[in-house]
N, C-alpha and C positions, 0 to 999 in steps of 0.2 A: 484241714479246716475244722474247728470244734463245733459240733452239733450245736451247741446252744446259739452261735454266729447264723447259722445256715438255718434254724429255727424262725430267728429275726426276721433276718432276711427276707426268707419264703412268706412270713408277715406281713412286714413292709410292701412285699410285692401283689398281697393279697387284699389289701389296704389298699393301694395307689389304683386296681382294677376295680376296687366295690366304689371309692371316690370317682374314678372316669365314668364308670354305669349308672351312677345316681348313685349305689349304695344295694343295687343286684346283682352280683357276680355270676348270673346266671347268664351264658351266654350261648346264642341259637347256632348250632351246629349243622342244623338238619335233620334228615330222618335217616336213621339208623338199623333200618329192618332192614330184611334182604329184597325187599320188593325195591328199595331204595335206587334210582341213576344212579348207573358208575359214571364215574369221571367222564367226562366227554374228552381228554384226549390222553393218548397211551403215555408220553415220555417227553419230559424234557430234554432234548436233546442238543439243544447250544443258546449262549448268548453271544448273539451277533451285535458285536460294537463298533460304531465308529471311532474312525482315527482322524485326525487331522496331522499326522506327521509318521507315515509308515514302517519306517526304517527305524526310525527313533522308539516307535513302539515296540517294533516286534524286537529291536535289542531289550528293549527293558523289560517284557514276560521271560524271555529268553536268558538274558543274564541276571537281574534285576532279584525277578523273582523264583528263578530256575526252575521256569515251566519247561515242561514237557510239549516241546515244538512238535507237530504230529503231522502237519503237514503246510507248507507254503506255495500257495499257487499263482497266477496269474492268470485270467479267462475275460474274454468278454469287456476288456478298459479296464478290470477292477484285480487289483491284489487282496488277495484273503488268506490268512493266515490262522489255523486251527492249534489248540494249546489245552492242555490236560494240567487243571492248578492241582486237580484233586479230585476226590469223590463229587460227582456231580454231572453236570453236562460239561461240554469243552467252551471254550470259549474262540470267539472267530474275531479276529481284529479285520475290520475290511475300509478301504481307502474309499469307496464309494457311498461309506454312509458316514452322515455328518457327526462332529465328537461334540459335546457329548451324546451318543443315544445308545440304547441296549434295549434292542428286542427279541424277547423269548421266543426260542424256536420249539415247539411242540409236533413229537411224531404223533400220527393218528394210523387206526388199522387201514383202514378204509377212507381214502380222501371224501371222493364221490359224494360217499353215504354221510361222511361225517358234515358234508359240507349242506348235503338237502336236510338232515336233522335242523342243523343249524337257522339253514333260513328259515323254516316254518315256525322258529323261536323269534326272530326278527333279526337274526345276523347279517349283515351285510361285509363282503369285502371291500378291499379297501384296495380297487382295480382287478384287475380279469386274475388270471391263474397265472402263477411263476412256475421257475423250473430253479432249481438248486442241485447241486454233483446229486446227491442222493434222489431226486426226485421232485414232484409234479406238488404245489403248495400255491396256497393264499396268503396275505398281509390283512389285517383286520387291526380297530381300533376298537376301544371300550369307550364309554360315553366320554369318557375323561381325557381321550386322545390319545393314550398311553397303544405302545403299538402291538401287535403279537403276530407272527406266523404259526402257522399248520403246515403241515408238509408229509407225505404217503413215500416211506424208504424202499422203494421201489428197486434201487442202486445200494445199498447197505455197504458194501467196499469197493465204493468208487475209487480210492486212494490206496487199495491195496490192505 
């Protein structure tokens, strides 16, 4: 690509952020010392999707897109299916939750701890404590409804 293109470009794209800001590109990041919170949880470690047709999905990460099938299980009424697209968390196709949805799974060091941090910020879950192969986890919503778990990998190679 000729520099003078990718000049533009990086223009145009610095233009379209000063016009969305009002015209300050300056944008709040946070604080940045070391006295700074770390992250409140360690890893994203899967998106859990709904399917609406099981078999037909897991042929298509599988053939389709030749993921890396890592594991296919059955527990509990529900089939769940783990797949490696790439760099990233995995992705878990599961018959028990509805399609479309995708909720970020997030390891934390410490559930417990992470979980009374939490509510003293005003967290609330969203029903009591789950269990998942790897361990002991919450579902929580953000004001937006939008869904997430937490989960303490207590089981790390449950699958082997």
């Amino acid at each position: 690509m000729d520099i003078r293109i990718w000049q533009l470009s990086a223009s145009r794209h610095r233009y379209k952020a000063d016009h969305f800001l009002g015209g300050n590109s300056k944008l709040e990041t946070g604080p940045r010392d070391s006295d700074a919170m770390a992250a409140p949880f360690k890893k994203l470690e899967y998106l859990y999707v709904g399917t609406s047709d099981f078999e037909r999905d897991l042929a298509y990460y599988r053939d389709v897109l030749n993921a890396q099938l890592v594991w296919n299980r059955t527990g509990f009424g529900a089939r769940v299916a783990a797949f490696k697209l790439g760099a990233g968390p995995m992705v878990l196709i599961a018959d028990h939750r509805p399609a479309p949805s995708c909720i970020p799974v997030y390891a934390v060091e410490h559930l417990e701890a992470t979980v009374r941090a939490l509510k003293k910020r005003g967290w609330k879950s969203d029903g009591g404590r789950i269990e998942i192969p790897n361990g002991p986890g919450y579902v929580f919503e953000d004001p937006s409804k939008n869904r997430f778990a937490i989960f303490e990998n207590v089981r790390p190679n449950v699958f082997g």
